[in-house]
Phi, psi and omega in degrees: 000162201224174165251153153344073187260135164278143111227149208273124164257077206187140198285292208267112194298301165319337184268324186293309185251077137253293206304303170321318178282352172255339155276327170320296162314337169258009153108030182265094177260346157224132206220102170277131195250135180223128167318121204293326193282208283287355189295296218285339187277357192266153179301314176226168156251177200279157144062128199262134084012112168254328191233128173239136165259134201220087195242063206283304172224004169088033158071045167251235220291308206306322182301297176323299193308304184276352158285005203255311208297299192292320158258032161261350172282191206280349184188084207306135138311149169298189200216150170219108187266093196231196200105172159275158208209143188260321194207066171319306188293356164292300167272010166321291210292316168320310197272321184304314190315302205275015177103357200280123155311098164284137186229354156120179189258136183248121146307157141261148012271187190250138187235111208320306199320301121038243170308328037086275186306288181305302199326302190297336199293292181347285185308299180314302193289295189282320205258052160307000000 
């Protein structure tokens, strides 16, 4: 079994350290952070990844570009999307087309139990 690796996408430095400090609490030690306005301009992203929590715009272009992003790589991460979000089942349906694991959508404000939940599911499913 392996641990759990994050990574953080989000444009707003108050969401980056809520959402990091509550996986630091649920025993998420690693957890990488990319500012968002740099995600969509970068070549690759870091670091290989099992889960990108990805809350950049409320799933408009820059959320696409970087869901495009996350699967092309050689061994694509699940996806968690949060934030306000207009239409979850849209970006469901985004992320099946590109081959992607959808894990699903976090409201603001965040909500640990939530979060609680999504960490154990992952973790049953990607860190056998």
């Amino acid at each position: 079994m392996h641990e759990l690796r994050v990574l953080v996408l989000e444009c707003d430095g108050y969401e980056v350290t809520g959402l990091t400090g509550h996986l630091r609490e649920l025993g998420v030690e690693h957890v990488q952070v990319v500012e968002g306005r740099e995600a969509p301009m970068m070549e690759r992203l870091p670091e290989r990844a099992d889960v990108v929590f990805c809350g950049l715009d409320g799933g408009g272009s820059r959320t696409a570009h970087i869901l495009h992003r996350i699967a092309d790589q050689a061994q694509p991460a699940a996806v968690v999307i949060y934030g306000p979000l207009e239409d979850p089942a849209h970006a469901e349906n985004v992320c099946r087309r590109l081959g992607l694991r959808y894990l699903g959508h976090l409201p603001e404000p965040m909500q640990p139990e939530r979060l609680r939940r999504l960490v154990r599911q992952v973790r049953t499913v990607l860190c056998r």
